[in-house]
FIBAKOL-272813 format. One line per 4 residues: number of its first residue (from 1); for each residue x, y, z of N, C-alpha, C, O. Coordinates in steps of 0.2 Angstrom, whole numbers, plus 5000, padded with zeros to 4 digits. Layout:
N
NUM	X:Y:Z:X:Y:Z:X:Y:Z:X:Y:Z ~ ...;
This chain:
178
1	5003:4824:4977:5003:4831:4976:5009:4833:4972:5015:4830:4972 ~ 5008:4838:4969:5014:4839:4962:5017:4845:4964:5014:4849:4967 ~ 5025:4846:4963:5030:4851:4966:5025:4856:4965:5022:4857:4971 ~ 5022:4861:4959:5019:4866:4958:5010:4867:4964:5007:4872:4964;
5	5009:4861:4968:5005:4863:4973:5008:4862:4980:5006:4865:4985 ~ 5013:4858:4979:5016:4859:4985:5021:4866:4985:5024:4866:4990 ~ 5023:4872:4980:5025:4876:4982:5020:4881:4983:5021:4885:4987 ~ 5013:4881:4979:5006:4885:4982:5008:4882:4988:5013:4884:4990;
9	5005:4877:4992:5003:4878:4999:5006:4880:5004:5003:4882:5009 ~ 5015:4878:5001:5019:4882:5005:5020:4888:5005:5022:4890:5010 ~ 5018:4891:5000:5017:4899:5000:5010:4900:5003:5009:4906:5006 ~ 5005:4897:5003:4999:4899:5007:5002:4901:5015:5003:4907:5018;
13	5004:4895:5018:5006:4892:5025:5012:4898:5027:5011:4901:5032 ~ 5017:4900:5023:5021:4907:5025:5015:4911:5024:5015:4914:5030 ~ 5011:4914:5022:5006:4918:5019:5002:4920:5026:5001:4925:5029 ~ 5001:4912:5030:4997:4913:5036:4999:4916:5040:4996:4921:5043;
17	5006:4913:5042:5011:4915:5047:5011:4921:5048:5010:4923:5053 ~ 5012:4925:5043:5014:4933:5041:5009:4937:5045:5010:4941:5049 ~ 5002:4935:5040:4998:4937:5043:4996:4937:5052:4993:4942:5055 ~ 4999:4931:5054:4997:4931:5061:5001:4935:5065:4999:4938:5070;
21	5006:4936:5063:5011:4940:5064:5013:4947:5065:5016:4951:5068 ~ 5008:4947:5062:5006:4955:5059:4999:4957:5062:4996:4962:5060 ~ 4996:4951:5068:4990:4953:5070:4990:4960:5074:4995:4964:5076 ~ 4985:4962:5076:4983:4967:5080:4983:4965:5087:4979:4960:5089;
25	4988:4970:5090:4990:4970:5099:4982:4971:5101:4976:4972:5098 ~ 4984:4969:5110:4978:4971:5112:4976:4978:5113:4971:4979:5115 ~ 4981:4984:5111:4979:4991:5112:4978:4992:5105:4979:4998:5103 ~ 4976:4987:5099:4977:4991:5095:4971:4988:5092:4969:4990:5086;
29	4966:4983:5095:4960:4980:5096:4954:4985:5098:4948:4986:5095 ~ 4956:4988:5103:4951:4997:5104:4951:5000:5103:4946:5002:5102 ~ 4958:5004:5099:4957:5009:5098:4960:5008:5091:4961:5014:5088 ~ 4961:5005:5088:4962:5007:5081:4955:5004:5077:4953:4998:5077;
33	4953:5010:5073:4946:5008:5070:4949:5002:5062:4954:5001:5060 ~ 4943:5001:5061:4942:4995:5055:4947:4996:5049:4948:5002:5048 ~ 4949:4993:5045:4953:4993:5039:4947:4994:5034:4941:4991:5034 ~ 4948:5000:5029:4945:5002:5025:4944:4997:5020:4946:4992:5021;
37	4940:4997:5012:4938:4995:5009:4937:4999:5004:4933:5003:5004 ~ 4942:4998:4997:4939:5005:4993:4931:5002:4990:4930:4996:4990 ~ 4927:5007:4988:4923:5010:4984:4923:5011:4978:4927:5015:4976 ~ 4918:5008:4972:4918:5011:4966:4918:5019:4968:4916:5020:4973;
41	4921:5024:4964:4921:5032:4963:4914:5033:4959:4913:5031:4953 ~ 4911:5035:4964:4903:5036:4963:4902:5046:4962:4905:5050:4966 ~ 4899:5047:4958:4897:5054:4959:4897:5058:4966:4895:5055:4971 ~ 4901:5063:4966:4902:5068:4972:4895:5072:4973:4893:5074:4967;
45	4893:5074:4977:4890:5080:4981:4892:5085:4978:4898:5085:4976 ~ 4886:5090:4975:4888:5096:4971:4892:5100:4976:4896:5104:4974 ~ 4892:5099:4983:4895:5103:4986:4902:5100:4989:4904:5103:4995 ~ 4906:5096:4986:4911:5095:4984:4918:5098:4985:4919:5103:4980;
49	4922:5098:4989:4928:5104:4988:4935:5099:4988:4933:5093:4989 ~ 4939:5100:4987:4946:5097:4987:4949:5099:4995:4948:5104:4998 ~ 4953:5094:4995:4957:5097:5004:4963:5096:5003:4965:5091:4999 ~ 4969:5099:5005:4974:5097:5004:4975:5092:5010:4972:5091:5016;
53	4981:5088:5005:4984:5081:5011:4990:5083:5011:4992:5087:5006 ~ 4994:5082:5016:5001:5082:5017:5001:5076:5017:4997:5072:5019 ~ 5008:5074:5013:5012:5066:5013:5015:5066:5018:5018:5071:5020 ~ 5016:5060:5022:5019:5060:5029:5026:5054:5025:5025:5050:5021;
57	5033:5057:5028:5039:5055:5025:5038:5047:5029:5033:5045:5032 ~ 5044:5044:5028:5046:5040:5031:5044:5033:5034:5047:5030:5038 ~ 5036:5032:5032:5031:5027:5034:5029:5024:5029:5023:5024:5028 ~ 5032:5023:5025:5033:5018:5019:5029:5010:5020:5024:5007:5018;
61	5035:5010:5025:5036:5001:5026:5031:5001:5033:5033:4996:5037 ~ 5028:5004:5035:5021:5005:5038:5014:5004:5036:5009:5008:5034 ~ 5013:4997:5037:5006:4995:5033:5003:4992:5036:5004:4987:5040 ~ 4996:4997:5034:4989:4995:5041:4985:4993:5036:4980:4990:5038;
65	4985:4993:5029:4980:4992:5024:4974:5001:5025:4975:5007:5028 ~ 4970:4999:5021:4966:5007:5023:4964:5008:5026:4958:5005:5026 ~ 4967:5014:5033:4967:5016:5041:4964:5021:5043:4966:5025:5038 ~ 4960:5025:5047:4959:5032:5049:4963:5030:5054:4962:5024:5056;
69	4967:5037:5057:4968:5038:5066:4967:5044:5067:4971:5048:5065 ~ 4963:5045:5069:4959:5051:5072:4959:5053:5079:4956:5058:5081 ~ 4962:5049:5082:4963:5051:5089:4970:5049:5093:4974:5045:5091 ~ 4970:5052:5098:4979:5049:5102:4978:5042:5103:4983:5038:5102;
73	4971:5038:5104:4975:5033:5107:4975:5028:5101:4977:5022:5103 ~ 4974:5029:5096:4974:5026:5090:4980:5028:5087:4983:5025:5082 ~ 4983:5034:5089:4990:5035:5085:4995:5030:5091:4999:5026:5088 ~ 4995:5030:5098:4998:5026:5102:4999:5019:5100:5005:5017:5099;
77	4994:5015:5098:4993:5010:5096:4997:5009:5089:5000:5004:5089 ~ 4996:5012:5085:4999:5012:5081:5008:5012:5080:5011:5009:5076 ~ 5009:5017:5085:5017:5017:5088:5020:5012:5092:5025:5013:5095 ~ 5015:5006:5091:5019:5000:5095:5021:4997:5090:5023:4992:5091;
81	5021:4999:5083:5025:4997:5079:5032:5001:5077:5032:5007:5076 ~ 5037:4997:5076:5041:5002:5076:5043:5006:5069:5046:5011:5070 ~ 5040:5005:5063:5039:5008:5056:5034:5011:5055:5031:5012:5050 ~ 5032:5014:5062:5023:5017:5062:5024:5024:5065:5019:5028:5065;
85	5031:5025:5067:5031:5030:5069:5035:5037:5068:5039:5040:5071 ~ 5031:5039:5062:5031:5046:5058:5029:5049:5060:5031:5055:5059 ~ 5022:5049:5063:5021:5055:5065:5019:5056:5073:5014:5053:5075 ~ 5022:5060:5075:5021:5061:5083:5015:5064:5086:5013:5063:5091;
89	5012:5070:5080:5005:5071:5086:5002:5072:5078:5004:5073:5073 ~ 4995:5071:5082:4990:5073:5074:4988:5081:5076:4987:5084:5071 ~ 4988:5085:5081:4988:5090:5080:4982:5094:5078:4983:5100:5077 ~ 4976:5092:5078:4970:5093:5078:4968:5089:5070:4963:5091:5066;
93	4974:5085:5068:4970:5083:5060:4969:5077:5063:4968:5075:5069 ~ 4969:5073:5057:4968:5067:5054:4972:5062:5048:4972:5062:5042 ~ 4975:5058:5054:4979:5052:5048:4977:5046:5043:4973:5042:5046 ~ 4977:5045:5040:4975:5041:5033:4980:5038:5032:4985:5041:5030;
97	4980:5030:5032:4984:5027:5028:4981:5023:5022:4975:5021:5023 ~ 4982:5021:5014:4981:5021:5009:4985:5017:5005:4991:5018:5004 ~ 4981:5011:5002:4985:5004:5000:4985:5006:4992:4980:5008:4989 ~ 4990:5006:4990:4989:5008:4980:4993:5001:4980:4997:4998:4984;
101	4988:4998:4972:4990:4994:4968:4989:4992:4963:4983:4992:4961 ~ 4994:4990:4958:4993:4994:4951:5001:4986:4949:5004:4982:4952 ~ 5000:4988:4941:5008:4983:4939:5013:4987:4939:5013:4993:4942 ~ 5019:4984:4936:5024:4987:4938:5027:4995:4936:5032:4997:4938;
105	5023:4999:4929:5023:5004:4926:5017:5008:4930:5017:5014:4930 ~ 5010:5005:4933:5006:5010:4934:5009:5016:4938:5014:5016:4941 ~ 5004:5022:4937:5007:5030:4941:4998:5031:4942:4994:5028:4939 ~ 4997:5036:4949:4990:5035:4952:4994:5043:4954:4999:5047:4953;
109	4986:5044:4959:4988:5051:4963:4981:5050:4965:4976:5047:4963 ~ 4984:5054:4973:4978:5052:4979:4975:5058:4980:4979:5062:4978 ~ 4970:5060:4981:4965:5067:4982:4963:5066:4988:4964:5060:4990 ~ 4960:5071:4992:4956:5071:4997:4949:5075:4997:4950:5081:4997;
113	4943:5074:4997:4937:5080:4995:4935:5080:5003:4937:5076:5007 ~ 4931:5083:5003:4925:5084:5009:4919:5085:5006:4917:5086:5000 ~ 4915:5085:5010:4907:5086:5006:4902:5087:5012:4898:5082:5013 ~ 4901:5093:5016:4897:5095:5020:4890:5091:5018:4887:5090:5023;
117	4887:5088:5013:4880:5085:5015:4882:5080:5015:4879:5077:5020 ~ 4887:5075:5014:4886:5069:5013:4891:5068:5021:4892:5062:5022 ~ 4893:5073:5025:4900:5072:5030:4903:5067:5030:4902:5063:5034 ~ 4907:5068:5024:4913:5062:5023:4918:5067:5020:4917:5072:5018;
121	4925:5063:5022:4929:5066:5018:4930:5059:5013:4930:5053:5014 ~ 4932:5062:5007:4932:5055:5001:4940:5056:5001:4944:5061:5001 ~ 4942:5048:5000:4952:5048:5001:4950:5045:4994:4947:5040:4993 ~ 4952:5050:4987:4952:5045:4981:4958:5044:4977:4963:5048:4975;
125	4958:5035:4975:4965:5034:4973:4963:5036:4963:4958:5033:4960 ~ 4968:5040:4961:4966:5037:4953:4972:5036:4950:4977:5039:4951 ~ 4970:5030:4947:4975:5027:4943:4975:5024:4938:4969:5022:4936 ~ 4983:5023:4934:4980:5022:4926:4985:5014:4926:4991:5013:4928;
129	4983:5011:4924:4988:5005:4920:4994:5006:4917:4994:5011:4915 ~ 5000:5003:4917:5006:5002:4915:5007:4999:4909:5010:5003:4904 ~ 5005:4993:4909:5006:4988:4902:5011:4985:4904:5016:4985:4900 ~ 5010:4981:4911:5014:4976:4912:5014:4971:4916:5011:4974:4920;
133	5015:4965:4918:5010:4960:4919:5011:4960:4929:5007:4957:4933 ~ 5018:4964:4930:5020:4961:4936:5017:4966:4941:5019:4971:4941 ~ 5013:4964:4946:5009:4968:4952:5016:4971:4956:5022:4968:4957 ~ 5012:4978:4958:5017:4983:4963:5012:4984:4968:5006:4983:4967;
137	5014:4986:4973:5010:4990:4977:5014:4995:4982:5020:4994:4982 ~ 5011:5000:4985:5014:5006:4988:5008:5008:4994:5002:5009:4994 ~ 5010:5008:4997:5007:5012:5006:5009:5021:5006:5014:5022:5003 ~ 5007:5024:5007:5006:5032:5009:5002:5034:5015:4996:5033:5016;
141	5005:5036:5018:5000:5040:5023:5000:5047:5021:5004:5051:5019 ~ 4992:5049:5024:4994:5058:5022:4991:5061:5030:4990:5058:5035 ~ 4992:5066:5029:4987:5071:5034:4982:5078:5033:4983:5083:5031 ~ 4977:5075:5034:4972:5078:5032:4969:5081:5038:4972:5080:5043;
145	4962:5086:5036:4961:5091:5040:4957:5086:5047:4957:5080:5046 ~ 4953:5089:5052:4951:5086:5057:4944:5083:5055:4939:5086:5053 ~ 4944:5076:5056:4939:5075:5056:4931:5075:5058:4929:5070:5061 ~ 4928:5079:5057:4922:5082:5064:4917:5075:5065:4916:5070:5062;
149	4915:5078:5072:4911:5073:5073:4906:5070:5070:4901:5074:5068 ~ 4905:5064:5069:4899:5061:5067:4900:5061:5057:4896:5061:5052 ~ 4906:5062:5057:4907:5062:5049:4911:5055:5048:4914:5052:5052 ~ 4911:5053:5042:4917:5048:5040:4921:5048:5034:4922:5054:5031;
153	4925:5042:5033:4931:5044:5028:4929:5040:5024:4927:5034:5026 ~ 4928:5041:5018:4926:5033:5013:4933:5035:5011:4936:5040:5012 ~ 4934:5028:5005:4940:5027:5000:4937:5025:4993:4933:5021:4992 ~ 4940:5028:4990:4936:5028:4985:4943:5024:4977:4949:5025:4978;
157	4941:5023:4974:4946:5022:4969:4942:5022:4960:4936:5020:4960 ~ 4946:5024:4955:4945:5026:4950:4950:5025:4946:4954:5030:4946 ~ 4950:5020:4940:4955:5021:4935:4953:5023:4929:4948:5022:4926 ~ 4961:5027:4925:4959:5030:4922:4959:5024:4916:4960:5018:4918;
161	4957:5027:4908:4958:5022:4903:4966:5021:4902:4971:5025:4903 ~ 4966:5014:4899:4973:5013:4898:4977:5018:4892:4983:5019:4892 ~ 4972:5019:4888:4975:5025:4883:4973:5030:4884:4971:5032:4879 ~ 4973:5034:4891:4973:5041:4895:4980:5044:4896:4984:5041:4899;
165	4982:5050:4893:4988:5052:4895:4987:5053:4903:4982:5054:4906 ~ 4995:5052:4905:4996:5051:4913:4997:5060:4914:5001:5064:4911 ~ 4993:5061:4920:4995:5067:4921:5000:5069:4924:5003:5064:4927 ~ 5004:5076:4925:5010:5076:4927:5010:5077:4936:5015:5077:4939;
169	5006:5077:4937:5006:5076:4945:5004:5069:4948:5001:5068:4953 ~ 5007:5064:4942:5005:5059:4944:5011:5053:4947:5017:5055:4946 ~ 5011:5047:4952:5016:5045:4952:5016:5040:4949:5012:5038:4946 ~ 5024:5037:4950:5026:5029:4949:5026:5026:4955:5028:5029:4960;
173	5023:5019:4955:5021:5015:4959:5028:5012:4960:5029:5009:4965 ~ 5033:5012:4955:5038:5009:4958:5042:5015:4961:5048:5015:4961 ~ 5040:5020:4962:5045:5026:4966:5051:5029:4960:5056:5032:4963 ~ 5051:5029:4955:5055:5031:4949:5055:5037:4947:5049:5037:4947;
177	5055:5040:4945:5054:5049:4944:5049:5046:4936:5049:5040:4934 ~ 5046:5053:4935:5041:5051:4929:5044:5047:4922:5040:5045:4917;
């Protein structure tokens, strides 16, 4: 086996560890629901509305991949991590965490819609290309409105063209002013 496979495999084998590492306790087996998956951004319901999100500070380096916590014992669980705990009650909302990954220039921006026929709230990432070869990625949480029974949260994502001007409400993936 040649240096350049034996440092893949060694980077797999740290790769695994981490992961095991980073498994899910046993309170966080119950009550914390499934890791999201984005979505092609497929046409919205004409009935369609945008929702505000609050960004929650300081939960950065808090990564569930894409999360709802919609209830205490899901936020408890949660808080047995020690960089998981920004926010203290939900309050009658709904927490969202949300995986952005783009190079090292990309800038995105996260939306929230609702859509009374379809009962989802849609978490949409869009984003545009950088023109740079080297991957970033960024975690967000936001706080969004309550989510009612029997509705769900899809993820959805959409990039723009790479010769789209970047809108001014957009960000940097590497955290850098515009």
């Amino acid at each position: 086996m040649g240096a350049r496979a034996r440092r893949w495999v060694g980077a797999m084998a740290i790769g695994m560890m981490a992961i095991g590492m980073m498994g899910m306790s046993a309170a966080d087996a119950g009550a914390q629901p499934a890791r999201y998956d984005f979505d092609a951004d497929s046409a919205a319901p004409a009935d369609t509305v945008r929702v505000e999100a609050e960004r929650v500070a300081g939960m950065r380096e808090c990564w569930r991949g894409n999360v709802v916590i919609g209830d205490s014992a899901s936020l408890a669980a949660l808080h047995e991590r020690p960089r998981c705990r920004g926010v203290q009650s939900l309050d009658g909302r709904t927490l969202v965490g949300v995986s952005v990954m783009g190079d090292c220039f990309a800038r995105y921006r996260i939306d929230a819609f609702r859509s009374e026929t379809s009962r989802e709230l849609r978490v949409r990432v869009l984003r545009r290309y950088g023109g740079c070869r080297a991957g970033r990625s960024r975690y967000e949480w936001l706080l969004l409105p309550a989510l009612p029974p029997g509705w769900t949260v899809r993820f959805v994502e959409r990039r723009l063209p790479d010769d789209a001007e970047v809108p001014d409400d957009f960000r940097s993936i590497r955290d850098d002013p515009r």
